[in-house]
N, C-alpha and C positions, 0 to 999 in steps of 0.2 A: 570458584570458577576455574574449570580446566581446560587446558590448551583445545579439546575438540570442541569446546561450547562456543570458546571463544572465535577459532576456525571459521566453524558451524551461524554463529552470529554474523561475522564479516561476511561471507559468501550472501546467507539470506538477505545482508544490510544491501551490496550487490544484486542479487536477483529482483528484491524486492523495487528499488530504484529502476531499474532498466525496463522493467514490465509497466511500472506506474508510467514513465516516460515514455516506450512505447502506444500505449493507451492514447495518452496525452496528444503527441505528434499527431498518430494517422487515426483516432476515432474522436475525441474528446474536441481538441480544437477548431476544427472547423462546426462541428457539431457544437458547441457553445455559441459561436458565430451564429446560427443560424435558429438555434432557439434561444436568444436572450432573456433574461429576465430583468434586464435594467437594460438602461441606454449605453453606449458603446463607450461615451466619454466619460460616465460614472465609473466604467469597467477598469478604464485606463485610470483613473485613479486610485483605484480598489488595488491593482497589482503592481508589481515593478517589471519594468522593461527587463530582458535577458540581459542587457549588461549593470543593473545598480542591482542584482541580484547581492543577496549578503550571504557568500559563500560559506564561510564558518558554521552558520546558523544553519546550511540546508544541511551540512557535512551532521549535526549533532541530531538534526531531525531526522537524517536517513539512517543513523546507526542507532538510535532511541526505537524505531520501528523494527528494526531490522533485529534490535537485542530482544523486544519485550513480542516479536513472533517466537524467537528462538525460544524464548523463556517459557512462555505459555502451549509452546510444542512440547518442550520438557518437561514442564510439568505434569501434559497430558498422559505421556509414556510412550508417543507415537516413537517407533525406532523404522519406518520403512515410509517408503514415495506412498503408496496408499491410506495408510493409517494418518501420514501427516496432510494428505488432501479431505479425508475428512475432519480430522481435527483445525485443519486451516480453515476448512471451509465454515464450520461453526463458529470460530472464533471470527473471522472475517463478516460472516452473515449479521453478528451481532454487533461486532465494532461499528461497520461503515455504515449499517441500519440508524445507530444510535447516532454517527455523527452527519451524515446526511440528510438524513431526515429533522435531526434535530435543526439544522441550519437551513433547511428548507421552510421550518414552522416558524423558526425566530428571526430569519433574515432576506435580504431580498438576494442572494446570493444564486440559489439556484432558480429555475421554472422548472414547473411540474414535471417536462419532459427531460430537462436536463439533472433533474435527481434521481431520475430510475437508472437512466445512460452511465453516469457518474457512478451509483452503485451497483450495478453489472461489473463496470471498465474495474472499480477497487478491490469489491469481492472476488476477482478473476487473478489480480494481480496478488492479493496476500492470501489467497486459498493457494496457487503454486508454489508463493515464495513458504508457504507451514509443510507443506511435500516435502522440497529443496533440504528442511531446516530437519526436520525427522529422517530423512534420507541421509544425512551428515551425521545427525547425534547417533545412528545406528547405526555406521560403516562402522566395518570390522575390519581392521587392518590383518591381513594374511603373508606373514614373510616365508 
C-alpha cells in the first residue's frame, strides 16, 4: 500500500460518507417516513437514536467501504473520473442489488418502494465515490 492509495482511500472513505448522508438527510429520510414497512415503534427499535450512535464502529465501516471502493477501482485500472464512474458504477449496481435486495427478500427492513429508492440513493452515492477513487489513483503530480 502506498501513500496515494492510501490518500486516494481516505478521500473516497470521505466522499463516499457525505454523499450516503446526503441521500439520507434530504431523500431517504422522510421517504422512509412515508413508505414504511414496519410500524414506526418497531423502527425505533431496529435503529439507535443520533446520540447512542457507536462512533468507533461507524468510523471502521466508513473506511472498510471507503478502502474496498478504492481497492476494487484499483484493481479495475480505472486511472480517470470517467473510467472510475463506470467501473463504480458496475461495481455499485452489483454490491447494493446483492445487499438490498437481498434484505428486502429476508427481512422486513425495506417496502417494495423503499428498496428501489434505497438502491438509486446507494448506487448514485458509490458510482461517484469509484470516479472520486480512480481520479486520485490517476493523478499525476506535475512539479
Amino acid at each position: 500500500m502506498n501513500k496515494k492509495f492510501l490518500i486516494s482511500g481516505l478521500i473516497t472513505t470521505v466522499i463516499n460518507l457525505l454523499l450516503n448522508a446526503v441521500a439520507y438527510i434530504f431523500i431517504l429520510k422522510d421517504f422512509y417516513h412515508s413508505h414504511p414497512a414496519v410500524s414506526e415503534e418497531f423502527m425505533k427499535q431496529l435503529h439507535r437514536q443520533p446520540g447512542q450512535l457507536i462512533v468507533w464502529a461507524m468510523v471502521v465501516t466508513s473506511l472498510a467501504m471507503g478502502f474496498l471502493i478504492t481497492t476494487v477501482i484499483k484493481w479495475s485500472g480505472a486511472t480517470s473520473f470517467s473510467s472510475g464512474l463506470k467501473n463504480g458504477f458496475i461495481l455499485a449496481f452489483l454490491f447494493w442489488g446483492s445487499v438490498n435486495f437481498g434484505l428486502y427478500a429476508s427481512s422486513n427492513f425495506f417496502s417494495q418502494t423503499t428498496v428501489f429508492v434505497d438502491y438509486a440513493c446507494s448506487v448514485t452515492a458509490m458510482t461517484i465515490s469509484g470516479a472520486v477513487a480512480a481520479w486520485m489513483l490517476g493523478f499525476k503530480r506535475t512539479n
